[in-house]
N, CA and C atoms as an extended XYZ file, in Angstrom:
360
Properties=species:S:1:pos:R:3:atomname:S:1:resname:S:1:resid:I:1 pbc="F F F"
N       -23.676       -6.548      -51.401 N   UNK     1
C       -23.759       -6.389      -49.961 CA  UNK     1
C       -22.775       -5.334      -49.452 C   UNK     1
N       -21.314       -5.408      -50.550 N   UNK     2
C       -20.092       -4.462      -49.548 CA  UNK     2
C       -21.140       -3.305      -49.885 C   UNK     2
N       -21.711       -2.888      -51.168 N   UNK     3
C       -21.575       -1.544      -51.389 CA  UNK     3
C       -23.140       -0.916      -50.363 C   UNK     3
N       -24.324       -2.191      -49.886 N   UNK     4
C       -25.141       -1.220      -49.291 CA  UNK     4
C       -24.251       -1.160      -48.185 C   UNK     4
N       -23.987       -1.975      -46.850 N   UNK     5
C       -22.885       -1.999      -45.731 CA  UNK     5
C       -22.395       -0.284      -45.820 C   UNK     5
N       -21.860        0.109      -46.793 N   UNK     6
C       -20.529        1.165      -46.793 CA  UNK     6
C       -21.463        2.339      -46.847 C   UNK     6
N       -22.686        2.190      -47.572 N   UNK     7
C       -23.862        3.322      -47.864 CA  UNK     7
C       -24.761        3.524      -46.357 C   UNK     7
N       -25.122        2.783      -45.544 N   UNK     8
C       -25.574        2.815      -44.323 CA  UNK     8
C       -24.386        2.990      -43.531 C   UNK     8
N       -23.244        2.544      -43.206 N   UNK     9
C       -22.766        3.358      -42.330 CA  UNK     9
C       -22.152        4.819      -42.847 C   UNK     9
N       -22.296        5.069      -43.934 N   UNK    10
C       -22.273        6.675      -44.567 CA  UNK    10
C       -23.217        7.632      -43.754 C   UNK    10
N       -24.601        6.498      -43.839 N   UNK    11
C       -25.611        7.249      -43.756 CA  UNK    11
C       -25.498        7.649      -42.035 C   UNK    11
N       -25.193        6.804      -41.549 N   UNK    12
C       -24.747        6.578      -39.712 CA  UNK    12
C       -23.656        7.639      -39.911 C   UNK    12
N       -22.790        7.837      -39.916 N   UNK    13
C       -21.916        8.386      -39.892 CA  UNK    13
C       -22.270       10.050      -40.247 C   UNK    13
N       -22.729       10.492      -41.552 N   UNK    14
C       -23.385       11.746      -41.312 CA  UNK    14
C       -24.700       12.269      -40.174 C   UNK    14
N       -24.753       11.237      -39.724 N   UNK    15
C       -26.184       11.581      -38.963 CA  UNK    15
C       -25.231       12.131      -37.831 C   UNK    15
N       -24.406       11.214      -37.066 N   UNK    16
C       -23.686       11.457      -35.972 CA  UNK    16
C       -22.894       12.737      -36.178 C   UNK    16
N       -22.298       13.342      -37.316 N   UNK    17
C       -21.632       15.019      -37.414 CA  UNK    17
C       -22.918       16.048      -37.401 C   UNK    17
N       -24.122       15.061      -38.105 N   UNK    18
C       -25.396       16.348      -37.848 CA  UNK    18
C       -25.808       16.234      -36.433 C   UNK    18
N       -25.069       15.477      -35.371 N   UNK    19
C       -25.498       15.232      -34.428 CA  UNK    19
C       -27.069       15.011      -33.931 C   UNK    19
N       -28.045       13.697      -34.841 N   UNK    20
C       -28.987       13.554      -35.320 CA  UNK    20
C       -29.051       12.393      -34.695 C   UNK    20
N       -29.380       11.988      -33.382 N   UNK    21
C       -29.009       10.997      -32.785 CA  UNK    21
C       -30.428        9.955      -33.188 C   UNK    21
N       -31.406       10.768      -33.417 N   UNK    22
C       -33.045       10.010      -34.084 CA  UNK    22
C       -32.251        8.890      -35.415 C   UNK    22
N       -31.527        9.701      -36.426 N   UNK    23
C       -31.228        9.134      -37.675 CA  UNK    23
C       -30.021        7.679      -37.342 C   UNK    23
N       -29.188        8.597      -36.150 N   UNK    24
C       -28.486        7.254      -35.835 CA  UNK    24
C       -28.952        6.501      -35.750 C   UNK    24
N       -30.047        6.482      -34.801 N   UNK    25
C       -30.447        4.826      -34.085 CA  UNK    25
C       -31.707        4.280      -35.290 C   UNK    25
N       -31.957        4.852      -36.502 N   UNK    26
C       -32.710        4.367      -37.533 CA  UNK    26
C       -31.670        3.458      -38.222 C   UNK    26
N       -30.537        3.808      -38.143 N   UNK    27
C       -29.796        2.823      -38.718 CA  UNK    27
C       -29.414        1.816      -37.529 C   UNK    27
N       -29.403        1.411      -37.011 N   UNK    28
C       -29.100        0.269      -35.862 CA  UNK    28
C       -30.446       -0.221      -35.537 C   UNK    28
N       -29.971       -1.826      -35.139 N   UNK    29
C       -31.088       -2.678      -35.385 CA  UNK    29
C       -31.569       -2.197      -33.751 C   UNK    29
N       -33.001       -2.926      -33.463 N   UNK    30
C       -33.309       -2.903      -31.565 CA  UNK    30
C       -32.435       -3.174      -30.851 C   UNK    30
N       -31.677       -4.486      -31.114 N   UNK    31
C       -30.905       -5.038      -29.970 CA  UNK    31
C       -29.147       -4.364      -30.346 C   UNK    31
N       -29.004       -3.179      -30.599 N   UNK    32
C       -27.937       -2.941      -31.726 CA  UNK    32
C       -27.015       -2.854      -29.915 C   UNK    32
N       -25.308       -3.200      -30.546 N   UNK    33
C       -24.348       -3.250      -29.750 CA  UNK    33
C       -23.239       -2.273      -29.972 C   UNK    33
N       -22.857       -1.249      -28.616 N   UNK    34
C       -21.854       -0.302      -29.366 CA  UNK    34
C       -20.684       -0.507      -28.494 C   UNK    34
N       -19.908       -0.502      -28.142 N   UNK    35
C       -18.168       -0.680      -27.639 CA  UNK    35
C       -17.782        0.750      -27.753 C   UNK    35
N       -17.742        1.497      -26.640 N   UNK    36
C       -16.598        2.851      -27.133 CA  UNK    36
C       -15.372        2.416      -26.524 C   UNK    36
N       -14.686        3.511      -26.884 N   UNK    37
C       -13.170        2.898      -26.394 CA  UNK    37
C       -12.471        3.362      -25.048 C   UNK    37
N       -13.558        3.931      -24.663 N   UNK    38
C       -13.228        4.463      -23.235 CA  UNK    38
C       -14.004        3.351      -21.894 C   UNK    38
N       -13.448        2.994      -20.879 N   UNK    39
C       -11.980        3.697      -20.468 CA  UNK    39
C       -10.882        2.207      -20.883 C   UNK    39
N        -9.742        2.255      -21.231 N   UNK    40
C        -8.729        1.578      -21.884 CA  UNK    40
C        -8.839        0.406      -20.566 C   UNK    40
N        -8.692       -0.778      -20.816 N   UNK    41
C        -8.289       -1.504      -22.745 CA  UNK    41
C        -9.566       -1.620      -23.273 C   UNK    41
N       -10.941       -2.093      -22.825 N   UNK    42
C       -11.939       -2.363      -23.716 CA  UNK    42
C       -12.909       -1.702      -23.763 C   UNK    42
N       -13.208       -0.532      -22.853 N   UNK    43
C       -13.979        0.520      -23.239 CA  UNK    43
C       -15.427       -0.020      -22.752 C   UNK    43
N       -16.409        1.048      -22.720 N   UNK    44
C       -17.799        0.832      -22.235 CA  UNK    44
C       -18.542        0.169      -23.421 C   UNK    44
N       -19.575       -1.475      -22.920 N   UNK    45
C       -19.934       -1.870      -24.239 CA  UNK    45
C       -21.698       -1.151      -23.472 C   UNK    45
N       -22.194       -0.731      -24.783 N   UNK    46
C       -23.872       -0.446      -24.805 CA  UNK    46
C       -24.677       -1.403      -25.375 C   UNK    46
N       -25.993       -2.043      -24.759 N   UNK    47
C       -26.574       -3.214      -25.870 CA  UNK    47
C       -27.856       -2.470      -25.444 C   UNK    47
N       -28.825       -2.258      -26.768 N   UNK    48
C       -29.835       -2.018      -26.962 CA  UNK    48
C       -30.021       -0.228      -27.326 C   UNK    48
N       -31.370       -0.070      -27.827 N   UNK    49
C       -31.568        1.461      -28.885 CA  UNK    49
C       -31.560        1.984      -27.446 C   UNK    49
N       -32.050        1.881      -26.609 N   UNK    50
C       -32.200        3.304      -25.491 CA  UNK    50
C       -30.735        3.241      -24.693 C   UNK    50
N       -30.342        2.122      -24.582 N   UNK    51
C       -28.665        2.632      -24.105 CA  UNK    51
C       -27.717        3.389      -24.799 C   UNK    51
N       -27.748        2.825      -25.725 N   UNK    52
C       -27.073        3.644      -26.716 CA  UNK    52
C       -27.650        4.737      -26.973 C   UNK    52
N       -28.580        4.849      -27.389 N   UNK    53
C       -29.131        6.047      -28.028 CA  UNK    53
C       -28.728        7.408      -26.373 C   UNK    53
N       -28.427        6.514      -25.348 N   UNK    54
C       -28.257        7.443      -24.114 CA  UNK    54
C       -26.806        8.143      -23.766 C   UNK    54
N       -26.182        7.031      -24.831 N   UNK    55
C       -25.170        6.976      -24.774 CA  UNK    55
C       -24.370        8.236      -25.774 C   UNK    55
N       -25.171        8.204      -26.371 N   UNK    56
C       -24.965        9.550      -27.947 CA  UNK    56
C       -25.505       10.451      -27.391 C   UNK    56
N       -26.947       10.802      -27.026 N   UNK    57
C       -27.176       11.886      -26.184 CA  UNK    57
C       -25.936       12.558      -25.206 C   UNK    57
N       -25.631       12.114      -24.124 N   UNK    58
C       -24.348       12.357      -23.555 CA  UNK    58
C       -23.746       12.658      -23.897 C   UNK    58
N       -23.276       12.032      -24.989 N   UNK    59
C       -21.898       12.390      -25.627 CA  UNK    59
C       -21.855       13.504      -26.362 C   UNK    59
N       -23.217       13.751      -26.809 N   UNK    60
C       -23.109       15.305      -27.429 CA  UNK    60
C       -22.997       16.475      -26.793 C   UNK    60
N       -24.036       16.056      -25.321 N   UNK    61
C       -24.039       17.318      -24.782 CA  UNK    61
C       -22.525       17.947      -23.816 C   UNK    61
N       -21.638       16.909      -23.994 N   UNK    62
C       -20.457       16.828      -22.732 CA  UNK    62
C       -19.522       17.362      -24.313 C   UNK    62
N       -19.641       16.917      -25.481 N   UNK    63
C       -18.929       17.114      -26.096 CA  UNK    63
C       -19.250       18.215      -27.916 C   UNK    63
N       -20.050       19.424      -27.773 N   UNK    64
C       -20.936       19.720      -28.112 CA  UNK    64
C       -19.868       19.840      -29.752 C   UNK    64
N       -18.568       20.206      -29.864 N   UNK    65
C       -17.626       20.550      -31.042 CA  UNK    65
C       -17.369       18.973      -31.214 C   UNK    65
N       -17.823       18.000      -31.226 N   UNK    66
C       -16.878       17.040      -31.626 CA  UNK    66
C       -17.380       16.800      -32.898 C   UNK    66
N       -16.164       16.446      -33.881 N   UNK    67
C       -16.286       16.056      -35.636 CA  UNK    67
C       -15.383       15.094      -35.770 C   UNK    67
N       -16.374       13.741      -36.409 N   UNK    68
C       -15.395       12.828      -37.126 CA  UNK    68
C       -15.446       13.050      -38.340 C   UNK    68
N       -13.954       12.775      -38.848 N   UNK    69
C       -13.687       12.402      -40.123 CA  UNK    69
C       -13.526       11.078      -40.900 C   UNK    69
N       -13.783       10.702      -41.855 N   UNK    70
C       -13.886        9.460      -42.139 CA  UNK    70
C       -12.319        9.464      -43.129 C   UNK    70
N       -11.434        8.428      -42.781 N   UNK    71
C       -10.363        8.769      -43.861 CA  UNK    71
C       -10.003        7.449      -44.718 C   UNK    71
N       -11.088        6.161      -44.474 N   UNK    72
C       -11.205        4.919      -45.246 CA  UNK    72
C       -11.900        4.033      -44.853 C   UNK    72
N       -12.528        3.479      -45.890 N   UNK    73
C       -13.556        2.582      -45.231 CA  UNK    73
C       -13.736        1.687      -46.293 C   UNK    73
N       -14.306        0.344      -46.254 N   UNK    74
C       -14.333       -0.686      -46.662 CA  UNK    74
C       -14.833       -2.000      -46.311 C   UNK    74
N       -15.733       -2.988      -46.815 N   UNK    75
C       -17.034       -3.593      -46.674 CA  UNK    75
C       -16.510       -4.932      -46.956 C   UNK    75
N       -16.650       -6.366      -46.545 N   UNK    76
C       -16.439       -7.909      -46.558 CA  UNK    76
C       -17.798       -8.842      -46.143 C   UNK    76
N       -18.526       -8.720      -47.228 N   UNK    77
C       -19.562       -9.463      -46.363 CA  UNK    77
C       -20.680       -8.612      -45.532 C   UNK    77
N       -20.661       -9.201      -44.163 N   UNK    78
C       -21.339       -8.136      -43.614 CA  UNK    78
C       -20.674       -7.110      -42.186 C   UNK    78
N       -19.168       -7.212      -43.031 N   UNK    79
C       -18.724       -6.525      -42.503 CA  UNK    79
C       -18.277       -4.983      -42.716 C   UNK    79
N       -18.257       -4.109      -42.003 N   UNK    80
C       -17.616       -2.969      -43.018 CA  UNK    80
C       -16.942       -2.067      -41.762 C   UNK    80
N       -15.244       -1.796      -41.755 N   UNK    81
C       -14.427       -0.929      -41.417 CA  UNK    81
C       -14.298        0.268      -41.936 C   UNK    81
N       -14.347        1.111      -40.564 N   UNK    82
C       -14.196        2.279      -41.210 CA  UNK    82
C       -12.896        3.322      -40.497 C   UNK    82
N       -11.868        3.794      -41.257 N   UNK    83
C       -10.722        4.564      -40.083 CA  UNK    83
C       -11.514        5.920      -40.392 C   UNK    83
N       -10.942        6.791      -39.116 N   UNK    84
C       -11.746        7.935      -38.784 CA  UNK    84
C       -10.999        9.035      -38.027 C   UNK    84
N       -10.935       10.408      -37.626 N   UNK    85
C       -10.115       11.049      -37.409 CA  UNK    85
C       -11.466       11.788      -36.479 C   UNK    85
N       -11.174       11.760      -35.330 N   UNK    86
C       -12.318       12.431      -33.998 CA  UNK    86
C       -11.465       13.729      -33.464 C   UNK    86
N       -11.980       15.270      -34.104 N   UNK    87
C       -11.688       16.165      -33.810 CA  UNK    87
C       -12.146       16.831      -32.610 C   UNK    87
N       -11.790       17.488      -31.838 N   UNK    88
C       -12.694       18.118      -30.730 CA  UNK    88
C       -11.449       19.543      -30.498 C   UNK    88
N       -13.084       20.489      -29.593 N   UNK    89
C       -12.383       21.902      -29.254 CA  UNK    89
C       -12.577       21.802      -27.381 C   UNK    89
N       -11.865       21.791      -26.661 N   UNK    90
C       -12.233       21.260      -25.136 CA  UNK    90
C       -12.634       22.734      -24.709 C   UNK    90
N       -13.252       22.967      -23.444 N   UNK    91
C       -13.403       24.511      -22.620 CA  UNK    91
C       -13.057       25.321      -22.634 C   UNK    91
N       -11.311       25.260      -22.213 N   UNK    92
C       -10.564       26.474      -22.606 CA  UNK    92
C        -9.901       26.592      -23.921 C   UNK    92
N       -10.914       26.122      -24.645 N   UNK    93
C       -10.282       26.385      -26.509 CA  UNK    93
C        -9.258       25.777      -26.920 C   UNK    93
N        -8.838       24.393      -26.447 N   UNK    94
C        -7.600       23.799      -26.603 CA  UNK    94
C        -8.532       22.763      -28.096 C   UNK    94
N        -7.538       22.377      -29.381 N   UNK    95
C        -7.952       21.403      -30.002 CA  UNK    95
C        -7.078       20.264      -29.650 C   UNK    95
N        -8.066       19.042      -30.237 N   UNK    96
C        -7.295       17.960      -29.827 CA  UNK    96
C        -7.857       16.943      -31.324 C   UNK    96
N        -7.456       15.659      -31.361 N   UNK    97
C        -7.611       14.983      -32.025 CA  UNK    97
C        -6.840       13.536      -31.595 C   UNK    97
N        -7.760       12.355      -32.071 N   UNK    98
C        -7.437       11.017      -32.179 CA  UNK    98
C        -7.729        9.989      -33.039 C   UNK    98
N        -6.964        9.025      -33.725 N   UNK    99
C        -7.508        8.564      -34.719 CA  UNK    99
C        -7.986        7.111      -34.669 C   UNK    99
N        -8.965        6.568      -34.943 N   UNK   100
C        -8.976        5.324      -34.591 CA  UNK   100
C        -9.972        4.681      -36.034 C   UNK   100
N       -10.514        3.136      -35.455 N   UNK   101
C       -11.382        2.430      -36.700 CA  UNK   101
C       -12.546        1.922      -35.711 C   UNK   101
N       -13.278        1.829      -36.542 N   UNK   102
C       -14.609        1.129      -36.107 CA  UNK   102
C       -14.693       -0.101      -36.839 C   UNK   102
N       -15.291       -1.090      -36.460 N   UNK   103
C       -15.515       -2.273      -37.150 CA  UNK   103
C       -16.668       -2.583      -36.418 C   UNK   103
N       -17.983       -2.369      -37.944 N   UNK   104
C       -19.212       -2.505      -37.989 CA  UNK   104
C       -19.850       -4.064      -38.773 C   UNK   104
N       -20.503       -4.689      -38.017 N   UNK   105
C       -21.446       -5.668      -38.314 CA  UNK   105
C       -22.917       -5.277      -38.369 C   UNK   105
N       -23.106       -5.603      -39.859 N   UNK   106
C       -24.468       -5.461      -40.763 CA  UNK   106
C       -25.448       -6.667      -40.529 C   UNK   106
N       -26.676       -6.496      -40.053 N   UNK   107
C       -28.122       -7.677      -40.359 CA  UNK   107
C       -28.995       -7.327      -40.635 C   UNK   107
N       -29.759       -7.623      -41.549 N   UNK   108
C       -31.065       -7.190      -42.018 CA  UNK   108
C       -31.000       -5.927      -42.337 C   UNK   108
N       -29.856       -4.877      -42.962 N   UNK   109
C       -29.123       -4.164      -43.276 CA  UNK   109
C       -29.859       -3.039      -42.504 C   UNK   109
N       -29.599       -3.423      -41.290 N   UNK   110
C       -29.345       -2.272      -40.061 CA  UNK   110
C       -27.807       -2.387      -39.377 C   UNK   110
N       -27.334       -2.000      -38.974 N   UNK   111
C       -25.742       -1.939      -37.914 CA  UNK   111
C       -26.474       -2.780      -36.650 C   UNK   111
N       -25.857       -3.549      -36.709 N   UNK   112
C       -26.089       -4.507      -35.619 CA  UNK   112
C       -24.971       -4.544      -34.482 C   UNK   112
N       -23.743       -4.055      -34.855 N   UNK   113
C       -22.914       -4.010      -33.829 CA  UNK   113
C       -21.534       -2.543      -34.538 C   UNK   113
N       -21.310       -2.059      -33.522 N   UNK   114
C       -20.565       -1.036      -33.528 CA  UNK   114
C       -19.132       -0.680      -32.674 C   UNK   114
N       -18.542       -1.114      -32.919 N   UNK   115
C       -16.772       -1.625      -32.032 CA  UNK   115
C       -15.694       -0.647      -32.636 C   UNK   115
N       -15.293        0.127      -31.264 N   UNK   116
C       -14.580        1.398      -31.817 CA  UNK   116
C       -13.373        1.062      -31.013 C   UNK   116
N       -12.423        1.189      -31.576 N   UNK   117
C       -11.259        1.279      -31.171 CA  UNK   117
C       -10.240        2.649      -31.187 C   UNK   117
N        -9.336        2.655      -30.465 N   UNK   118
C        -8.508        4.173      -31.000 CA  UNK   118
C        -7.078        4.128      -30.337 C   UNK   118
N        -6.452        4.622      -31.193 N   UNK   119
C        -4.873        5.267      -31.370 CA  UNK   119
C        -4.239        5.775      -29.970 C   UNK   119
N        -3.552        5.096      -29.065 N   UNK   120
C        -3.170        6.431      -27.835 CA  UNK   120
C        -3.259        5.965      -26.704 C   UNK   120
């Protein structure tokens, strides 16, 4: 179970740097749940494929340079954490960066829930 878990959110995870928002939401179930971490302390939660999926749209187009890095990850069940390093280039060419983890819940080995937290 750890090792499909860690292989689907691989697969999630490259989709989102190809900024492939179709492939994302193939990996998340219908009723899938996402948590970003904005605005502090608990951030905007999304439930369901067209919120979310509205929610990634947006986020690409407001944020067209953004790259995560994945710098560890690891699977319990049907759970699987992942730490990550979110690069971005803002308007006037400034870089920035923040590091945070996600902690993903697996069913019917789609991502059923998606909870991002971050550093700052």
């Amino acid at each position: 179970m750890e090792h499909e878990a860690m292989a689907l959110v691989r697969a999630f995870s490259d989709a989102l740097n190809a900024r492939d928002v179709d492939g994302m939401m193939r990996c998340m179930t219908h009723d899938c749940i996402f948590e970003n971490t904005y605005p502090a302390p608990d951030g905007t939660r999304y439930v369901g494929q067209a919120d979310v999926r509205a929610f990634w749209q947006d986020f690409f187009h407001s944020a067209p340079s953004a790259r995560f890095e994945t710098q560890e990850m690891f699977a319990a069940n049907n759970r699987c954490v992942m730490l990550w390093k979110y690069e971005w280039t803002d308007k006037q060419g400034a870089q920035g960066y923040v590091r945070g983890v996600d902690v993903y819940r697996i069913e019917n080995d789609l991502i059923a829930e998606k909870l991002a937290y971050v550093k700052g």
